[in-house]
C-alpha positions in Angstrom: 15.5 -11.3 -8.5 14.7 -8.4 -10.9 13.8 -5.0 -9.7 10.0 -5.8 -11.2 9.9 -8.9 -9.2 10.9 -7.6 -6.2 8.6 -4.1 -6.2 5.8 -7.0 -7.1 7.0 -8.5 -3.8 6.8 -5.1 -1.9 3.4 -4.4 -3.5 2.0 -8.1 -2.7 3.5 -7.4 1.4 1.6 -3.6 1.3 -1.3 -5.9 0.8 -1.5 -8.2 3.0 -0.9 -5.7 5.3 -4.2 -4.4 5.1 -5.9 -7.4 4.8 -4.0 -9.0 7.3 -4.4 -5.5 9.9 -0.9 -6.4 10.1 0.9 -3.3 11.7 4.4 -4.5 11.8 3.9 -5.4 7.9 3.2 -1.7 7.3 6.0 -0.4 8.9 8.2 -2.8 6.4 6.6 -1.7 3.1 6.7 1.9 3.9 9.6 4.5 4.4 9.9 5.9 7.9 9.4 9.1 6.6 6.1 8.2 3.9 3.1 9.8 3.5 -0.4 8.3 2.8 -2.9 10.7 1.2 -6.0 11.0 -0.7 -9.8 11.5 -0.7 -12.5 9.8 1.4 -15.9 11.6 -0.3 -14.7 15.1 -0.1 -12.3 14.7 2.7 -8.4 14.9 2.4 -6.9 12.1 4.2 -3.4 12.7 5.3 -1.4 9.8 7.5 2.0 9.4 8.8 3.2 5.7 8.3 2.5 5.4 12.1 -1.0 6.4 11.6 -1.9 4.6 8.9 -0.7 1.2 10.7 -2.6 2.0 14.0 -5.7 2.3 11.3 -5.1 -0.9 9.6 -4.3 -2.8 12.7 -7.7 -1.6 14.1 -9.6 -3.0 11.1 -10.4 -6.0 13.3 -11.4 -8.9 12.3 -9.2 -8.2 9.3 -10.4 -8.7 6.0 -8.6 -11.8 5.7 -10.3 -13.4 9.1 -13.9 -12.5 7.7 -13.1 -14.3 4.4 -13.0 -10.8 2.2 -12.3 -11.7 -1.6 -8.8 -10.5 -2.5 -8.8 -7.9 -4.9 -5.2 -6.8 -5.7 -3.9 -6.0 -10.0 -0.8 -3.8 -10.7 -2.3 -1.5 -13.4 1.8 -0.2 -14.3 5.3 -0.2 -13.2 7.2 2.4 -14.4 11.2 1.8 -12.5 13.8 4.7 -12.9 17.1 3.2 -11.7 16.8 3.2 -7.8 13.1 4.5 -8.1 9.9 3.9 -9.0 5.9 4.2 -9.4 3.5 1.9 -9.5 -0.4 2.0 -9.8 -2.4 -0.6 -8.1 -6.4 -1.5 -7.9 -7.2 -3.2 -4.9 -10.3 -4.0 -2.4 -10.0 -2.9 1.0 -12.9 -2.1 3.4 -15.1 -3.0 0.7 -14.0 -0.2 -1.4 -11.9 -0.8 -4.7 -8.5 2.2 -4.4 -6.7 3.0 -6.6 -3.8 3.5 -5.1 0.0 5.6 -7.1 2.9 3.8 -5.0 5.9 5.3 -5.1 9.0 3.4 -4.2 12.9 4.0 -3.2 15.5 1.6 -3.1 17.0 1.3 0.5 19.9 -0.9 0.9 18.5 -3.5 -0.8 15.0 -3.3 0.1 12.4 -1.5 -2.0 10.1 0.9 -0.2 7.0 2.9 -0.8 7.7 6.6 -0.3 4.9 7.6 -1.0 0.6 6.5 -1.2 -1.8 8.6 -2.7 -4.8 6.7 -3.3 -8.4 7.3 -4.8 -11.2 5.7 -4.2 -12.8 4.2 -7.5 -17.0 5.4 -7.5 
């Protein structure tokens, strides 16, 4: 598998994370030690890996169980030897993010570091 082929994989697992309010899911797309941050309205949003999972497992139903449309496009990938950014557009709690992903190979598993995210107007 190519390094593009498997951040696509990591990127479609962050996904269905969220519109799975899969917890466990979270915590194997993200590094232990990630961040999540951005603006809701005017408000910074800052979240530990744990805190973002207890927030998408609490989306319940999930997106998924009330039939939400998937919204999920890979706007670039831009890989650096063992790292990488990627921006994504995707539809969660019926807001479209755009969300900068960036990613560390660990072992063999790539990882997002980092999620700052905006929320498209």
């Amino acid at each position: 598998m190519s390094k593009e082929q498997a951040i696509s994989s990591t990127i479609q697992r962050y996904f269905d994370s969220m519109y799975e309010s899969d917890a466990d899911k979270v915590h194997a797309v993200f590094h232990p030690n990630a961040k999540i941050t951005g603006y809701m309205g005017d408000s910074l949003v800052e979240q530990s890996v744990a805190e973002f999972a207890q927030f998408v497992a609490a989306q319940q139903p999930s997106a998924q169980e009330k039939g939400e449309p998937i919204l999920l496009e890979t706007l670039s990938l831009d890989i650096t030897g063992n790292t990488a950014v990627a921006k994504v557009r995707d539809g969660y709690l019926g807001l479209t993010f755009v969300d900068t992903l960036s990613f560390l190979l660990v072992d063999t598993q790539w990882l997002v570091y980092n999620k700052l995210f905006h929320v498209e107007a």
